[in-house]
C-alpha positions in Angstrom: 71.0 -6.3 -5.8 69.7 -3.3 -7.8 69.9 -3.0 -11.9 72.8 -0.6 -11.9 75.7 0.4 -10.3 73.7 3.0 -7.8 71.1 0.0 -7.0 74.1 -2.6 -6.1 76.1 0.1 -4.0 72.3 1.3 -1.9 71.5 -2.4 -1.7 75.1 -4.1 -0.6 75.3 -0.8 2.3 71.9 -1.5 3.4 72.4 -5.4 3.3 75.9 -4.3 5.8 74.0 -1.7 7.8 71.2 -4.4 8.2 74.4 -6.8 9.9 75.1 -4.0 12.4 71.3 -3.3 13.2 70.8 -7.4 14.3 74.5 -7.7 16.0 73.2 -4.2 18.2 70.0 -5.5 18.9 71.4 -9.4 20.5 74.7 -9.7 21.7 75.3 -12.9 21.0 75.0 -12.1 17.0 78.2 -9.9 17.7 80.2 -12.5 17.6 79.0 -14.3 14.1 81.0 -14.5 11.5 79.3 -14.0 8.4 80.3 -15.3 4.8 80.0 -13.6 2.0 80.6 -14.9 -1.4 81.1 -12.7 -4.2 79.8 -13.4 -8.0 80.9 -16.5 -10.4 81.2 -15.9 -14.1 79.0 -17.1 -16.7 80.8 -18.0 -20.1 79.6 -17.8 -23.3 78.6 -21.3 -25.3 79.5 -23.1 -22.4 77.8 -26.2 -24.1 80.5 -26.0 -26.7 83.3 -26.9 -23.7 84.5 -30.1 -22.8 87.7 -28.9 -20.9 89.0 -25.9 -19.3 90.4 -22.4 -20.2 94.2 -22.6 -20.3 94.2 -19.1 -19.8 92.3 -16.0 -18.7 93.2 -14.6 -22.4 90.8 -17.5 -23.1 88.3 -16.0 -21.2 88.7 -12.4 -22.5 87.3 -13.0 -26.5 84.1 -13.9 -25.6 83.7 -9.8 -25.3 81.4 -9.0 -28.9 81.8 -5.2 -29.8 83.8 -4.0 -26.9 81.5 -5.2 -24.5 81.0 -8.7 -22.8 78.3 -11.3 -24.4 76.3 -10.9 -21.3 76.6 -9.0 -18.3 79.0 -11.4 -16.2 81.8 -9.4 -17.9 80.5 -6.9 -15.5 80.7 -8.4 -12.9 84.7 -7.8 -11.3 83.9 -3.9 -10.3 80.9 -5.0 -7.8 82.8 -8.0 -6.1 86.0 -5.5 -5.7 83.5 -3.0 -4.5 82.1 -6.0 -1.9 85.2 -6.6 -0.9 86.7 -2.8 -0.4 83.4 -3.1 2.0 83.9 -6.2 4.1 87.4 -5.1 4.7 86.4 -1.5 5.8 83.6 -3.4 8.0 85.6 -5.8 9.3 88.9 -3.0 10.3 85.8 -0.7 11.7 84.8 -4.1 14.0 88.6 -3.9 15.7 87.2 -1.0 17.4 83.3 -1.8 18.0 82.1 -5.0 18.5 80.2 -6.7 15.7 79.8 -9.6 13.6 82.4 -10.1 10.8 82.4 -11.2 7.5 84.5 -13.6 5.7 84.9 -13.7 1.9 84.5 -16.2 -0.4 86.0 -15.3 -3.5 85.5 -17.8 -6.6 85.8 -15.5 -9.3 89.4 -16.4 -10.7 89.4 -20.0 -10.0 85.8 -20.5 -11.9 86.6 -18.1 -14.9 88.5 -20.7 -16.3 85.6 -23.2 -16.3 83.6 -22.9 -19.0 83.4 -27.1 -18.8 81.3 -27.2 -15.6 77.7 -25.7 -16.6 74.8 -27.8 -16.4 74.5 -27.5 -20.1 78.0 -28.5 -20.9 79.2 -32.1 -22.0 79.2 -33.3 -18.2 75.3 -32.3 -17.8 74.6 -35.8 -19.0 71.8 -37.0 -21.1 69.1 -36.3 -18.9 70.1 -33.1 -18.1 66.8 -30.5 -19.1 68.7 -27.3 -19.1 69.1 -24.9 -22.1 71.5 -25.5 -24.2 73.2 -21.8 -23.2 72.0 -22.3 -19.6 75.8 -21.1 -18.8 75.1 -19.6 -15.0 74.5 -22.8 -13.0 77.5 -25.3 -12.5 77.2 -29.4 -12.5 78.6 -31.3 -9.7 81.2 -32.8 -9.6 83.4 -29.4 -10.8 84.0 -25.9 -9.9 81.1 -25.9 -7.1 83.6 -28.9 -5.5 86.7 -26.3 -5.6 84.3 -23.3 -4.2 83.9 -26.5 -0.9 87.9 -26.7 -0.6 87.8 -23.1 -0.6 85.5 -22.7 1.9 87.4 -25.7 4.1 90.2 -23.4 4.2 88.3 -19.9 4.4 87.0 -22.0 8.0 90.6 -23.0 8.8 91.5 -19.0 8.7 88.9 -18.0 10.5 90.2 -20.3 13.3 93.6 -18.6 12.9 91.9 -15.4 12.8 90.1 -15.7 15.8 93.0 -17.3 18.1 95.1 -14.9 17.2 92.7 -11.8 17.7 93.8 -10.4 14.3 90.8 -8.7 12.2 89.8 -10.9 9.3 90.7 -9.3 6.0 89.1 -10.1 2.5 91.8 -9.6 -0.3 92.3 -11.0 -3.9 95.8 -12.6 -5.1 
């Protein structure tokens, strides 16, 4: 997605422009619904974890020297700019017809998760990871709640789509 904040902004509008070019070019793709989901966190010493964050507050010390540990603290800004996108996209497709895209938005439900990396107590004993491999999550856990998520993301689309009503990508 680009090293910096220029790269991500260039390569997310070309990765939407690129949607528009293939829905123009075949009809049919007009009427796709695309999903999009936005960044997890990493957390720091993840292999140290055996249960969950009670609290974001938790979450928020793992910052060294007024900046995060690695950069997955840096990560909210470019999911709220994704999703400032996909809802502008999707209003703009009320009045031209294209494909949509839904969000799927596991930020704040796996922040509090530093239990479910693949180098955390659950990894078992076989498990070859690094000890501070804290990016990829173990199954069962928080890739299981990202699956009811997406269940229900389906079941709105449904809604959305009977109803004629725009889909619209938002954060509680």
């Amino acid at each position: 997605w680009g090293d910096d904040w220029e790269g991500y902004i260039a390569n997310f509008q070309n990765f939407v422009g690129r949607i528009d070019e293939i829905a123009a070019a075949n009809a049919a793709r007009a009427l796709d619904i695309l999903m999009f989901r936005t960044s997890i966190p990493g957390h720091k010493e993840c292999d140290l974890h055996d249960t969950v964050y009670g609290h974001y507050r938790e979450y928020c010390p793992r910052i060294v020297n007024g900046a995060f540990w690695h950069w997955w603290g840096e990560l909210p800004p470019y999911n709220d700019y994704a999703i400032r996108i996909i809802n502008e996209w999707n209003l703009l497709n009320t009045v031209k017809s294209g494909a949509n895209i839904e969000l799927l938005d596991p930020w704040y439900m796996t922040v509090l998760r530093p239990d479910g990396h693949l180098s955390g107590s659950d990894a078992g004993p076989s498990c070859n990871m690094s000890p501070q491999e804290c990016m990829l999550y173990s199954l069962p856990g928080p890739v299981d709640w990202w699956n009811h998520l997406l269940l229900m993301q389906l079941k709105d689309i449904e809604i959305h789509v009977d109803s004629n009503n725009p889909l619209q990508a938002w954060r509680i």
